[in-house]
PDB file of N, CA, C, O and CB in Angstrom:
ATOM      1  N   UNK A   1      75.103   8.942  71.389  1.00  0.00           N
ATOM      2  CA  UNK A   1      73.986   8.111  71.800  1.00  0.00           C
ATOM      3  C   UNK A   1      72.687   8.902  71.602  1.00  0.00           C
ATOM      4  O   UNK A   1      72.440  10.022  72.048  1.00  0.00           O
ATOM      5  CB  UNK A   1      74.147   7.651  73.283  1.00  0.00           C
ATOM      6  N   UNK A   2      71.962   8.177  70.910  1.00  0.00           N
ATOM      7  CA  UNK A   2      70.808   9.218  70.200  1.00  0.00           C
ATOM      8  C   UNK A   2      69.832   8.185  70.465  1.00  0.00           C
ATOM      9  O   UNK A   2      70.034   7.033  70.080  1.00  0.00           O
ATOM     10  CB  UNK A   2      70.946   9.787  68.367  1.00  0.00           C
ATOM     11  N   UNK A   3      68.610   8.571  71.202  1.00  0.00           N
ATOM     12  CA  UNK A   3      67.262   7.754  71.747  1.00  0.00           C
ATOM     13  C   UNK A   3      65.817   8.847  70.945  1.00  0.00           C
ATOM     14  O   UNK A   3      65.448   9.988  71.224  1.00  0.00           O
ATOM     15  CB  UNK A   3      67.243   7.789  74.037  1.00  0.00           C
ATOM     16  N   UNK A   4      65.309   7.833  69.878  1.00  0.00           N
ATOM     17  CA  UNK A   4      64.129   8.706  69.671  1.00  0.00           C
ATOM     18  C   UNK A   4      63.048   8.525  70.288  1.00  0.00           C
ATOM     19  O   UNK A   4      62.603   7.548  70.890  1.00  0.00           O
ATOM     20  CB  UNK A   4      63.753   8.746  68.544  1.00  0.00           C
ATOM     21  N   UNK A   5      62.594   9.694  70.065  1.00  0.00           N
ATOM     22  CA  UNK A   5      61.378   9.790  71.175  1.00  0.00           C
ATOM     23  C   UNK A   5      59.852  10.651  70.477  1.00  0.00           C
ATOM     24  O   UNK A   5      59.757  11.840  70.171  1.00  0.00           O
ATOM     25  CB  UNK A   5      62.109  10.860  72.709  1.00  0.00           C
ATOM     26  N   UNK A   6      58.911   9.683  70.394  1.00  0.00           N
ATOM     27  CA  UNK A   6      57.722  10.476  70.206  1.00  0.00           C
ATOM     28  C   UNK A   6      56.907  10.327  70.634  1.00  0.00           C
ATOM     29  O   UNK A   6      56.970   9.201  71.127  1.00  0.00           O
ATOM     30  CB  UNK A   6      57.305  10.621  69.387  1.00  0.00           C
ATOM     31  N   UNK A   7      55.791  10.864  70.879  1.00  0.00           N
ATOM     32  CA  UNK A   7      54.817  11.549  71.461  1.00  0.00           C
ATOM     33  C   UNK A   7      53.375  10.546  70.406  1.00  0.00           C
ATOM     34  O   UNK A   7      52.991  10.641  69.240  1.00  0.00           O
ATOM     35  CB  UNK A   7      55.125  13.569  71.216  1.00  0.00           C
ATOM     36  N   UNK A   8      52.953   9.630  71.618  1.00  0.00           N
ATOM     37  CA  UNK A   8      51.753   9.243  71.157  1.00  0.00           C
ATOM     38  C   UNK A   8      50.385   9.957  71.304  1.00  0.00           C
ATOM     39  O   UNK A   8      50.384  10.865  72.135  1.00  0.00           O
ATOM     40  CB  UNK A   8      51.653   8.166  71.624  1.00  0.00           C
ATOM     41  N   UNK A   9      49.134   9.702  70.608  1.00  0.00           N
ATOM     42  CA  UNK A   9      48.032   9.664  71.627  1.00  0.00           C
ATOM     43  C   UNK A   9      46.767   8.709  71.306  1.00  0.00           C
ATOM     44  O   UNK A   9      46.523   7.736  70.593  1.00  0.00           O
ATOM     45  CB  UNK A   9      47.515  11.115  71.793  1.00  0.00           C
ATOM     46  N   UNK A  10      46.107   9.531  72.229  1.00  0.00           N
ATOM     47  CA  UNK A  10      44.600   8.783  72.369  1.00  0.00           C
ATOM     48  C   UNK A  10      43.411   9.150  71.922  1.00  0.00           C
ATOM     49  O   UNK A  10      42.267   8.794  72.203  1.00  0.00           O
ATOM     50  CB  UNK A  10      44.222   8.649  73.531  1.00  0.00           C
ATOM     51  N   UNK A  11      43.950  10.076  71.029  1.00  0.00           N
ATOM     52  CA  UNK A  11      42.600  10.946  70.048  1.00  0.00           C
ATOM     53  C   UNK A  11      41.343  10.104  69.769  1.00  0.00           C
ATOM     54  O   UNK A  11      40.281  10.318  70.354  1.00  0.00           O
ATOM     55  CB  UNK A  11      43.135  11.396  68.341  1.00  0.00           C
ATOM     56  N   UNK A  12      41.526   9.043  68.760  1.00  0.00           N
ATOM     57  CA  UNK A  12      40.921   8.544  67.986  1.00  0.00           C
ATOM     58  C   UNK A  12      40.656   7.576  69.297  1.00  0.00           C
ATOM     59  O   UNK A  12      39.475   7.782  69.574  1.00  0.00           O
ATOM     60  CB  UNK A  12      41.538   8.202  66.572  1.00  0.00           C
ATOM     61  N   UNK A  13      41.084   6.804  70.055  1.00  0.00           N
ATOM     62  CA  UNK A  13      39.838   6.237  70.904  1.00  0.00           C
ATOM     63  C   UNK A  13      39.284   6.949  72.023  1.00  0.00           C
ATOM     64  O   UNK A  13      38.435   6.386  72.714  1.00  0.00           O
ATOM     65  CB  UNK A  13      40.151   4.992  71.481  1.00  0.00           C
ATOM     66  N   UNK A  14      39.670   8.152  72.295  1.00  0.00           N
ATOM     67  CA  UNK A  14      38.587   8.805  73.046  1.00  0.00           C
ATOM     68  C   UNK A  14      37.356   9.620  72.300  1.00  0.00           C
ATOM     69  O   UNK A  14      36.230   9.882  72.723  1.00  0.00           O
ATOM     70  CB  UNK A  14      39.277   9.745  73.923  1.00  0.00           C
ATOM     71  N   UNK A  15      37.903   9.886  71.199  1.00  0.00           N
ATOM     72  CA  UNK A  15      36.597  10.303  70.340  1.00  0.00           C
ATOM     73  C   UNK A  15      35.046   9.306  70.161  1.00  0.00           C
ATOM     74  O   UNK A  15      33.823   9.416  70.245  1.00  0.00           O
ATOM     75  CB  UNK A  15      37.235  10.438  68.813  1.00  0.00           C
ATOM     76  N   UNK A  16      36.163   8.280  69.850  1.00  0.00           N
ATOM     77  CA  UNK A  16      35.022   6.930  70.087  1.00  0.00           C
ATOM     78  C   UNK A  16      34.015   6.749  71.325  1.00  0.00           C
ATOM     79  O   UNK A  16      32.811   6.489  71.319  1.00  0.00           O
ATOM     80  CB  UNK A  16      35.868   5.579  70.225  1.00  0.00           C
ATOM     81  N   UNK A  17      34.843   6.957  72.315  1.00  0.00           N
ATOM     82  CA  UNK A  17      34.247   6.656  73.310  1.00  0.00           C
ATOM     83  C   UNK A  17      33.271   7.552  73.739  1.00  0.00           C
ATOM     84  O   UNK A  17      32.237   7.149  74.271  1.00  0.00           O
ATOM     85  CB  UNK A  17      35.031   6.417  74.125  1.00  0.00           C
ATOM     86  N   UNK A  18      33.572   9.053  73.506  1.00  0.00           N
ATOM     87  CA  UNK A  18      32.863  10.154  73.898  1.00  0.00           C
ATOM     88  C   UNK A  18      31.419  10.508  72.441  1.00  0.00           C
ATOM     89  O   UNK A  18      30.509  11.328  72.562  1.00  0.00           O
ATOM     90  CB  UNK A  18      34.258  11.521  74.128  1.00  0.00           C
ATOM     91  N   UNK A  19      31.634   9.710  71.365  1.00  0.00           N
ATOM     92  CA  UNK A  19      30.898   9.341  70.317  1.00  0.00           C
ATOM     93  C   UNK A  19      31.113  11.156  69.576  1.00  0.00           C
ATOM     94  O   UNK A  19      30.156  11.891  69.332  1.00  0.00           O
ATOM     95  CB  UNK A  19      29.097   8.600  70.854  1.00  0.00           C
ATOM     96  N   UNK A  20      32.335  11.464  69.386  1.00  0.00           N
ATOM     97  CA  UNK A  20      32.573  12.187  68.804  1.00  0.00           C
ATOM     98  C   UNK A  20      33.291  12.837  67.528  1.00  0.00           C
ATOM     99  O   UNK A  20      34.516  12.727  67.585  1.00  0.00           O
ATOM    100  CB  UNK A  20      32.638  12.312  69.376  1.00  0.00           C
ATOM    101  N   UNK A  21      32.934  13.316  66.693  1.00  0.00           N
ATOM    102  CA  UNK A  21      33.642  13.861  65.341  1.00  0.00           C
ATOM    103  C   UNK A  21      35.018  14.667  65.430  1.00  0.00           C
ATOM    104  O   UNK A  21      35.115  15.501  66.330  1.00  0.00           O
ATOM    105  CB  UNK A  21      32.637  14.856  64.629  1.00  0.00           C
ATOM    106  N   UNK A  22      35.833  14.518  64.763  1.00  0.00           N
ATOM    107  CA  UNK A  22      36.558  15.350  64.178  1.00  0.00           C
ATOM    108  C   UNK A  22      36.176  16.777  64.143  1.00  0.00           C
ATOM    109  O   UNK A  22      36.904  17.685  64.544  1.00  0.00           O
ATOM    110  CB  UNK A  22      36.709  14.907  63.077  1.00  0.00           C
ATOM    111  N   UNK A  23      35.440  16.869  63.830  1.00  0.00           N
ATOM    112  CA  UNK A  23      34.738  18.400  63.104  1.00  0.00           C
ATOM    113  C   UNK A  23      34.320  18.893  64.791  1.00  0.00           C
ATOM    114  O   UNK A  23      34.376  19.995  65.337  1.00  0.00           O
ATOM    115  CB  UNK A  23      32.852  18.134  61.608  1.00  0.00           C
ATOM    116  N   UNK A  24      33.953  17.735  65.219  1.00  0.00           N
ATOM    117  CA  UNK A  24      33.387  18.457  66.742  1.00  0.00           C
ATOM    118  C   UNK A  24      34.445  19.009  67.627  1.00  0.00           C
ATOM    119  O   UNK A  24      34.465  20.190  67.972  1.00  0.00           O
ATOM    120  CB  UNK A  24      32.612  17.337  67.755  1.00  0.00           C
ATOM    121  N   UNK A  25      35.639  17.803  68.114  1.00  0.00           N
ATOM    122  CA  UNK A  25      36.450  17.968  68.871  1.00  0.00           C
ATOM    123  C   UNK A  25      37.274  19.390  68.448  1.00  0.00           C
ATOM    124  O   UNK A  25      37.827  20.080  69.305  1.00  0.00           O
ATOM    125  CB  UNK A  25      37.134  16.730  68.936  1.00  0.00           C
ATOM    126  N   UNK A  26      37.276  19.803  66.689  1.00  0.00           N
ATOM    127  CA  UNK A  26      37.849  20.471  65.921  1.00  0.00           C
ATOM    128  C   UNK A  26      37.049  22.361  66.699  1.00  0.00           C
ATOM    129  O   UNK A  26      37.746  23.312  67.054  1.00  0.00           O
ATOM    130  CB  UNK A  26      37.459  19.730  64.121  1.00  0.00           C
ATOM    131  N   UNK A  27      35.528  22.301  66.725  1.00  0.00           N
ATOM    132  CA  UNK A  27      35.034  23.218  67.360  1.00  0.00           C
ATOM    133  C   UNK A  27      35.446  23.869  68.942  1.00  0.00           C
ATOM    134  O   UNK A  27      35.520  25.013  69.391  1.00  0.00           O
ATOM    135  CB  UNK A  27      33.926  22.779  67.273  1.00  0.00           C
ATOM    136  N   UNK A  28      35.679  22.406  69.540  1.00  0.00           N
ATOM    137  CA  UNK A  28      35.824  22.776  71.086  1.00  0.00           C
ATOM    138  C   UNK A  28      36.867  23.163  71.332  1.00  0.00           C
ATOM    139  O   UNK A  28      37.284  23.580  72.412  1.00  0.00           O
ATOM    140  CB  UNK A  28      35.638  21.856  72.023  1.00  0.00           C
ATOM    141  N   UNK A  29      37.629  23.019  69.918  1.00  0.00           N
ATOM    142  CA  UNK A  29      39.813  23.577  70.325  1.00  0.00           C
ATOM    143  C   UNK A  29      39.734  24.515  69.433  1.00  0.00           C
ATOM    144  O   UNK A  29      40.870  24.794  69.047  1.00  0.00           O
ATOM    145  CB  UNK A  29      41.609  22.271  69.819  1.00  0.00           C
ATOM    146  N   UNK A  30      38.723  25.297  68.787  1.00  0.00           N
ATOM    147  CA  UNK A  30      39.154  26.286  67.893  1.00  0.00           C
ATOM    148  C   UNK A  30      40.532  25.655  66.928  1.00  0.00           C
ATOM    149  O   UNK A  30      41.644  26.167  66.798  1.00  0.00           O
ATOM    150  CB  UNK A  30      39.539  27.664  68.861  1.00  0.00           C
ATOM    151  N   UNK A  31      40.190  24.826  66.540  1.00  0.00           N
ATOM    152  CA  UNK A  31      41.647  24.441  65.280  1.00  0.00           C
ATOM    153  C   UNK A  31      40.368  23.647  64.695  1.00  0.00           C
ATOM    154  O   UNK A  31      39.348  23.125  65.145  1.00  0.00           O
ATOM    155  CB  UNK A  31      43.618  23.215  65.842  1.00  0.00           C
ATOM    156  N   UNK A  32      41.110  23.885  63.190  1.00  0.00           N
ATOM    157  CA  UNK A  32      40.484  22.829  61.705  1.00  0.00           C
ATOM    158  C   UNK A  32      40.664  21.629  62.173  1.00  0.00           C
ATOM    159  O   UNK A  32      41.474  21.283  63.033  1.00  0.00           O
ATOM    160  CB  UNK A  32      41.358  22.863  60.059  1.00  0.00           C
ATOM    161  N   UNK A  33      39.752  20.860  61.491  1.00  0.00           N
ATOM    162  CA  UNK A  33      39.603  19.476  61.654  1.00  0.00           C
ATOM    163  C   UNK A  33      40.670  19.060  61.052  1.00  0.00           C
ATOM    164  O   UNK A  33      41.156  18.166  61.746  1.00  0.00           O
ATOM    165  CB  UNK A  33      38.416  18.866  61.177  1.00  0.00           C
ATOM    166  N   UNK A  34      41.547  19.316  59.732  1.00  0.00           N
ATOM    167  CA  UNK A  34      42.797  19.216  59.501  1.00  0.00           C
ATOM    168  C   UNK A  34      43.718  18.896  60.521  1.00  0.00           C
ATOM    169  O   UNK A  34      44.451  17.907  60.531  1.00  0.00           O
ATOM    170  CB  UNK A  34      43.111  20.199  58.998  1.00  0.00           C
ATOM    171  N   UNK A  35      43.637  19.912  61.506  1.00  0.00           N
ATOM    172  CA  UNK A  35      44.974  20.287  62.189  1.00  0.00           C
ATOM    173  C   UNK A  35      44.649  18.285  63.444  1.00  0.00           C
ATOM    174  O   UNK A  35      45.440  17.499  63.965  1.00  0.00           O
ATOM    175  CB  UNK A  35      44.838  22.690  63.386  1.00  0.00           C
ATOM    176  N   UNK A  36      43.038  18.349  63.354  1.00  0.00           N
ATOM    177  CA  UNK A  36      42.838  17.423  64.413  1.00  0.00           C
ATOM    178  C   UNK A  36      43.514  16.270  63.897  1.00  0.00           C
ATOM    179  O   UNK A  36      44.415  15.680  64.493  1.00  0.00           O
ATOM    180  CB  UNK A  36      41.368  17.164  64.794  1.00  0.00           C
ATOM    181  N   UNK A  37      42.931  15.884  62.472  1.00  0.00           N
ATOM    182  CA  UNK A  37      43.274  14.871  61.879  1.00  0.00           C
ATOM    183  C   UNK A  37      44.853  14.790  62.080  1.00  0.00           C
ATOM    184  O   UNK A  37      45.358  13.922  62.793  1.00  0.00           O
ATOM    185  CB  UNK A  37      42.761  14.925  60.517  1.00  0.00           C
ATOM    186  N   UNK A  38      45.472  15.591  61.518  1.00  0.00           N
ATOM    187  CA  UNK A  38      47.105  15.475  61.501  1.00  0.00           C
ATOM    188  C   UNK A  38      47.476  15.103  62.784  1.00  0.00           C
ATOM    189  O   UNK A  38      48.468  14.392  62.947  1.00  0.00           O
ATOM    190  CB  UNK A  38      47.921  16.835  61.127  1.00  0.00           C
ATOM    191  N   UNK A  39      46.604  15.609  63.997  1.00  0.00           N
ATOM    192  CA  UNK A  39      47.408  15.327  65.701  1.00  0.00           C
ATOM    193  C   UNK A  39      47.130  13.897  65.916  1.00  0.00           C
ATOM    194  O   UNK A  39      47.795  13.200  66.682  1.00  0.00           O
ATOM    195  CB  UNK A  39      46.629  16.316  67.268  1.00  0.00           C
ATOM    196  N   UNK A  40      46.143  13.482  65.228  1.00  0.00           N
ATOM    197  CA  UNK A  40      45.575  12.197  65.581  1.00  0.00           C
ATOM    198  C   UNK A  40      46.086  11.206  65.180  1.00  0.00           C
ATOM    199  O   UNK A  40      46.290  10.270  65.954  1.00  0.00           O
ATOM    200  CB  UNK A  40      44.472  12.031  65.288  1.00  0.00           C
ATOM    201  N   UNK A  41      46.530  11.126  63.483  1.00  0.00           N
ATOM    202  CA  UNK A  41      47.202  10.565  62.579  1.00  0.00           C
ATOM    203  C   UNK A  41      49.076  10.253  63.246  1.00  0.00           C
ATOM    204  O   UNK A  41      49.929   9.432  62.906  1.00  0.00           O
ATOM    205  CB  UNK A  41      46.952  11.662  61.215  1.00  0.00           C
ATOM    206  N   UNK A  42      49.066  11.371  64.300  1.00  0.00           N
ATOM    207  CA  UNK A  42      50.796  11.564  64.802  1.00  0.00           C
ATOM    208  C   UNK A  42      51.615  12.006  63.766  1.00  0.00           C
ATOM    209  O   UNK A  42      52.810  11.713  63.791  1.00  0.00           O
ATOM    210  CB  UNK A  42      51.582  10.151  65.295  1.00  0.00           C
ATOM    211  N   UNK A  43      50.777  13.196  62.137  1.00  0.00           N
ATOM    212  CA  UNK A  43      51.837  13.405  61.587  1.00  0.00           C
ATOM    213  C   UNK A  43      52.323  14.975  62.255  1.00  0.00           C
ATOM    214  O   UNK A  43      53.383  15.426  61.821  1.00  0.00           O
ATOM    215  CB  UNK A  43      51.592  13.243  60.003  1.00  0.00           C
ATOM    216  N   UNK A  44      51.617  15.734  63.216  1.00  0.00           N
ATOM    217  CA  UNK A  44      52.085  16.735  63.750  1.00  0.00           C
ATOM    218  C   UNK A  44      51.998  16.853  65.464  1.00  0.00           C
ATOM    219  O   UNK A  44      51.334  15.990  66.038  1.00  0.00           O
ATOM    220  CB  UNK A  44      51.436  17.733  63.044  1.00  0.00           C
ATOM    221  N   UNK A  45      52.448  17.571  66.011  1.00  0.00           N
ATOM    222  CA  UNK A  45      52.229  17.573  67.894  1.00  0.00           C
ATOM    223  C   UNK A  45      51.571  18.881  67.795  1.00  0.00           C
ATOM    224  O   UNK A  45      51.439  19.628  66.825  1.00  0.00           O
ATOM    225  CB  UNK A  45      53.896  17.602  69.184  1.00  0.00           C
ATOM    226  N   UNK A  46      51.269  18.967  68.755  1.00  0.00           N
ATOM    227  CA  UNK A  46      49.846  19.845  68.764  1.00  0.00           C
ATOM    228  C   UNK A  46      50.980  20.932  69.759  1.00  0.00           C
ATOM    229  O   UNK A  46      52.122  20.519  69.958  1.00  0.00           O
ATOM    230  CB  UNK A  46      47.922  18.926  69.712  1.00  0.00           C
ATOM    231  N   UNK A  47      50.562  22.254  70.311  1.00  0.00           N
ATOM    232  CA  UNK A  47      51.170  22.856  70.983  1.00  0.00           C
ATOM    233  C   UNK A  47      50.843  22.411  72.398  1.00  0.00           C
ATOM    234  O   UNK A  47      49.910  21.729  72.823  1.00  0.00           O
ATOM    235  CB  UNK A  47      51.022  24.067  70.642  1.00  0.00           C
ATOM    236  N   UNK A  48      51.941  23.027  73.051  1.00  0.00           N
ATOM    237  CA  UNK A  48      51.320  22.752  74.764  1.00  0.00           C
ATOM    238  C   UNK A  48      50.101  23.345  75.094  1.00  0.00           C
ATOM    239  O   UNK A  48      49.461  22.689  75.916  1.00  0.00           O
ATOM    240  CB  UNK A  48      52.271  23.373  75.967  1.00  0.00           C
ATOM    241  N   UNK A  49      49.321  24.890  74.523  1.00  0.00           N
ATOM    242  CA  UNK A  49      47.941  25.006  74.333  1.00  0.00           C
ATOM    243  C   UNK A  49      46.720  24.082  74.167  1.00  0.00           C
ATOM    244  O   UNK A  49      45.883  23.700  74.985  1.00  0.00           O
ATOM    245  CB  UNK A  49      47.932  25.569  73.487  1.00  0.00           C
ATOM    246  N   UNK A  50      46.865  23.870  72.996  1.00  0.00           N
ATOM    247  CA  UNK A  50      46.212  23.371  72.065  1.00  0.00           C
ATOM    248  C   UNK A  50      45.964  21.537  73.036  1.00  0.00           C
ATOM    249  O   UNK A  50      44.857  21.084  73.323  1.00  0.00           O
ATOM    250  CB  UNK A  50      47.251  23.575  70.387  1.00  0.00           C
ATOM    251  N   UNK A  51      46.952  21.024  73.260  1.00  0.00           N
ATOM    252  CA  UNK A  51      46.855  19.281  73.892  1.00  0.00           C
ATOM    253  C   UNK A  51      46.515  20.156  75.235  1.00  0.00           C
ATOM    254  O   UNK A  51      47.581  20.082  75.845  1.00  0.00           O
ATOM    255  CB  UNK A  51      48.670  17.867  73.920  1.00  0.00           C
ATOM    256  N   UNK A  52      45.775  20.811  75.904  1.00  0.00           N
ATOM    257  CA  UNK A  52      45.698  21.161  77.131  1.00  0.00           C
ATOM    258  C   UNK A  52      43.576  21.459  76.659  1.00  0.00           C
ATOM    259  O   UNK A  52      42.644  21.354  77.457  1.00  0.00           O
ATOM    260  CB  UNK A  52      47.112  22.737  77.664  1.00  0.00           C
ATOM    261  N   UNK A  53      43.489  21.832  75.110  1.00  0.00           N
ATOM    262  CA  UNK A  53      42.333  22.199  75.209  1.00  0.00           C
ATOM    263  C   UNK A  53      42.009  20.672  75.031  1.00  0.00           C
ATOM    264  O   UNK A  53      41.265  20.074  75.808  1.00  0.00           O
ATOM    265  CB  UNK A  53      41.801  23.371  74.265  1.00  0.00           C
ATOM    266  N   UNK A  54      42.695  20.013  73.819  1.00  0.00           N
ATOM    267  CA  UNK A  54      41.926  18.634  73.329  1.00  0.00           C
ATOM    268  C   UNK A  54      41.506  17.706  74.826  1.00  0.00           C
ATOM    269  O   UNK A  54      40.390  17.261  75.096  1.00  0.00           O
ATOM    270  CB  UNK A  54      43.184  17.562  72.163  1.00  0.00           C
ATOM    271  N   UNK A  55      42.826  17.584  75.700  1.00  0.00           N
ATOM    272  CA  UNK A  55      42.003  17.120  77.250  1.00  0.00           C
ATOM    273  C   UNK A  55      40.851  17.631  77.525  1.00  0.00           C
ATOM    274  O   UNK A  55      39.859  16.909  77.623  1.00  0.00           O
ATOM    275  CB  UNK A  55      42.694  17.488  78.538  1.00  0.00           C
ATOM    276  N   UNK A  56      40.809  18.715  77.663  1.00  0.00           N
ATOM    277  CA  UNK A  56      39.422  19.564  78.801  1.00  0.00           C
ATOM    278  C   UNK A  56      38.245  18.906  77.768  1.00  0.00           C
ATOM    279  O   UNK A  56      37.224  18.398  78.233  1.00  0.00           O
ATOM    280  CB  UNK A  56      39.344  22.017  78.893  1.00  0.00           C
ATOM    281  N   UNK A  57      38.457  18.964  76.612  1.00  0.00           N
ATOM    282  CA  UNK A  57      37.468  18.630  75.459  1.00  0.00           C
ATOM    283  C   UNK A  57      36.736  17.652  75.839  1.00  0.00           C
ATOM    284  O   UNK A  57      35.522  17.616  76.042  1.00  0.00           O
ATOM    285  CB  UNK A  57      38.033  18.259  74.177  1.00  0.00           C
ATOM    286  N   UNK A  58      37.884  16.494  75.968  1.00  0.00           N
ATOM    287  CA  UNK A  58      37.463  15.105  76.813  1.00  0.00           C
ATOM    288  C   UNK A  58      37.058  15.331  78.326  1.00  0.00           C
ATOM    289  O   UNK A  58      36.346  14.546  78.953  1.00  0.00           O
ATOM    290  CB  UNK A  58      38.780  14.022  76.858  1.00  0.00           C
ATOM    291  N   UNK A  59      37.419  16.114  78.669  1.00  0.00           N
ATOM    292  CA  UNK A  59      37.297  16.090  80.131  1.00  0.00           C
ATOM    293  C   UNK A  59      38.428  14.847  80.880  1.00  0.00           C
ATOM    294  O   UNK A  59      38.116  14.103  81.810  1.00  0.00           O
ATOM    295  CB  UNK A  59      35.568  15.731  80.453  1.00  0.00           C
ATOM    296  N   UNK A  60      39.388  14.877  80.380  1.00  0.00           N
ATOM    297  CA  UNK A  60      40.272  14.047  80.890  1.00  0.00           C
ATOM    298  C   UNK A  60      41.425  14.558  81.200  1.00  0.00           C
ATOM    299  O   UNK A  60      41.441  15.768  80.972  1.00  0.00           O
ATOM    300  CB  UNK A  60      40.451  13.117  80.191  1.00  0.00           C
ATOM    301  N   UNK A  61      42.792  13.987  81.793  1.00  0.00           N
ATOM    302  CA  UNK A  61      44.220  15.235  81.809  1.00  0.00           C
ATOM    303  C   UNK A  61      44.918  15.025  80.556  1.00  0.00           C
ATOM    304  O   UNK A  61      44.506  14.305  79.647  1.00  0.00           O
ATOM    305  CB  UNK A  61      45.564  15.007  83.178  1.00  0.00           C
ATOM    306  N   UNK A  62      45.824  15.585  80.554  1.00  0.00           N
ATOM    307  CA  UNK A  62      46.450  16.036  79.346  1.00  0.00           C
ATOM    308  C   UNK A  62      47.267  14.497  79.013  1.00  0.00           C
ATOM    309  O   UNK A  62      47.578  14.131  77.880  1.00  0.00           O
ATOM    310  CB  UNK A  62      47.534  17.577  79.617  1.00  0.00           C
ATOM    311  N   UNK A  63      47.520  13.721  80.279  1.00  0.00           N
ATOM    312  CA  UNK A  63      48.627  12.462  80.097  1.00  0.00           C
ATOM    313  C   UNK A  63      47.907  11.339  79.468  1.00  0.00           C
ATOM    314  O   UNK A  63      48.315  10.358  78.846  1.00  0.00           O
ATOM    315  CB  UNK A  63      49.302  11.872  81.587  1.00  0.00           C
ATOM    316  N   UNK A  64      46.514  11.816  79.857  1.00  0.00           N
ATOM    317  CA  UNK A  64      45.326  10.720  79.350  1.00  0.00           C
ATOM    318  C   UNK A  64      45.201  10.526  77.931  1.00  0.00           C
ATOM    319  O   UNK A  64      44.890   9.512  77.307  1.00  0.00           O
ATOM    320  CB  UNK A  64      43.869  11.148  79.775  1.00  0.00           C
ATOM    321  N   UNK A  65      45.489  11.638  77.550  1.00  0.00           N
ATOM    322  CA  UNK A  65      45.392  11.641  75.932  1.00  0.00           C
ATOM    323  C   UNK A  65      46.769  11.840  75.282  1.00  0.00           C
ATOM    324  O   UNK A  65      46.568  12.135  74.104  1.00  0.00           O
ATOM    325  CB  UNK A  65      44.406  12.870  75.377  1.00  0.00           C
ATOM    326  N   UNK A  66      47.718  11.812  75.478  1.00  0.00           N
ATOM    327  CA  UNK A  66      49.222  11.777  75.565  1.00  0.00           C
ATOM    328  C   UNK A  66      50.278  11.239  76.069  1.00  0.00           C
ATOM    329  O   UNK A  66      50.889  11.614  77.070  1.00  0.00           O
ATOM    330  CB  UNK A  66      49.488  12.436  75.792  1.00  0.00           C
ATOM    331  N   UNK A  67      50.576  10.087  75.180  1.00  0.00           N
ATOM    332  CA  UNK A  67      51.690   9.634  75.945  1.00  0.00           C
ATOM    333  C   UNK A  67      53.260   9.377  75.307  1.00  0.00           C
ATOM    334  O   UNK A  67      53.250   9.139  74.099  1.00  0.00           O
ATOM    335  CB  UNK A  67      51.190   8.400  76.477  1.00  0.00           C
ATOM    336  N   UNK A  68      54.620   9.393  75.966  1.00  0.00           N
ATOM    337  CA  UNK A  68      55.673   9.839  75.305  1.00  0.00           C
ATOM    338  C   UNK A  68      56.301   8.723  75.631  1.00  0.00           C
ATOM    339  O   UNK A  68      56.441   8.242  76.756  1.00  0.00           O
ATOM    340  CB  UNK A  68      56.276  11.139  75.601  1.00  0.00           C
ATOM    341  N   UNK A  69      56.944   8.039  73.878  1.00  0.00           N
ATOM    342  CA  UNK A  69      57.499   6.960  73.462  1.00  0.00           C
ATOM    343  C   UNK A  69      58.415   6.986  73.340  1.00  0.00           C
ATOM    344  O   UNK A  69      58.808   7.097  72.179  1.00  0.00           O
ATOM    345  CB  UNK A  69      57.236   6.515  72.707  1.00  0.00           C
ATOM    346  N   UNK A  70      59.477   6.900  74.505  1.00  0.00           N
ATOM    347  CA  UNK A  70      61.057   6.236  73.956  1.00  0.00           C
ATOM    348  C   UNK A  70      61.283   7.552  75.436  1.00  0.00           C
ATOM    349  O   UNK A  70      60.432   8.137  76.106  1.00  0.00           O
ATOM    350  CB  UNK A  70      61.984   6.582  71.544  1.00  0.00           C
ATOM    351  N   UNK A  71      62.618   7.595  75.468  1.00  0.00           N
ATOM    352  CA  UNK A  71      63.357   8.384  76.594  1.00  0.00           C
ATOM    353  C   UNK A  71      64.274   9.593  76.257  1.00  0.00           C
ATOM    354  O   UNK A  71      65.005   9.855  75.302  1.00  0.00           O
ATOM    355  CB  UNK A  71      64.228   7.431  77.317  1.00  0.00           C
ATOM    356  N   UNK A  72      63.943  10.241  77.440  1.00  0.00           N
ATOM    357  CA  UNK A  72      65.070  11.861  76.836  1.00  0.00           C
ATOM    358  C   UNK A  72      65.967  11.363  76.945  1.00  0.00           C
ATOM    359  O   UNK A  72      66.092  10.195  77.314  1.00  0.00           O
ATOM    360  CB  UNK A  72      65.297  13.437  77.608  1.00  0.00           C
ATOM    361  N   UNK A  73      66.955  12.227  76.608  1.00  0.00           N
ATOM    362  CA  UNK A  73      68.442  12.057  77.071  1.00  0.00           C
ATOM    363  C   UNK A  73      68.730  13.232  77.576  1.00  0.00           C
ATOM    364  O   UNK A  73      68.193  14.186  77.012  1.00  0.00           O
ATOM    365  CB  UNK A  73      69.498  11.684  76.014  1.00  0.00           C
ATOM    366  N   UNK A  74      69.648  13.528  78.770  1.00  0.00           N
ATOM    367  CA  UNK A  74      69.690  14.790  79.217  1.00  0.00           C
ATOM    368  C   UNK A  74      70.911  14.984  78.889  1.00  0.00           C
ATOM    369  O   UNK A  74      71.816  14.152  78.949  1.00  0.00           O
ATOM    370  CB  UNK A  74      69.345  15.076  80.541  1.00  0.00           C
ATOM    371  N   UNK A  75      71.005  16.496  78.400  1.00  0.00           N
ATOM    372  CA  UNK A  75      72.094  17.043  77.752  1.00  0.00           C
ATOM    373  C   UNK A  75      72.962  17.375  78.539  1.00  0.00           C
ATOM    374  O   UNK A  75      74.006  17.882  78.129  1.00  0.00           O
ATOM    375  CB  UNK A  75      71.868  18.001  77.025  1.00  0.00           C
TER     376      UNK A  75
END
């Protein structure tokens, strides 16, 4: 029994909201705008670091901008 599970977020409409760039949010986490784009896009997960700076960035918590799609399974 195999449940997938990934990891959404809220990049791209809190950027909006906070009227902010790529390139900017990219400054306040020390990572390339690359790396932002890819977290944003959902083709990579960011580290537990890294989604701890993109919150503070926003000034929001980490769940605010992250949320996890589908269920564990415990081993």
């Amino acid at each position: 029994m195999s449940t997938t599970v990934a990891l959404k977020n809220n990049i791209r409409r809190l950027r909006f909201e906070k009227n902010m760039t790529q390139e900017e949010l990219a400054l306040r986490t020390s990572v390339s705008r690359q790396t932002i784009m890819s977290i944003e896009r959902g083709q990579t997960n960011p580290s537990v670091l890294l989604a701890y700076k993109i919150a503070a960035a926003f000034d929001v918590s980490v769940t605010a901008v992250f949320d996890m799609e589908g269920e564990l399974v415990p081993v």
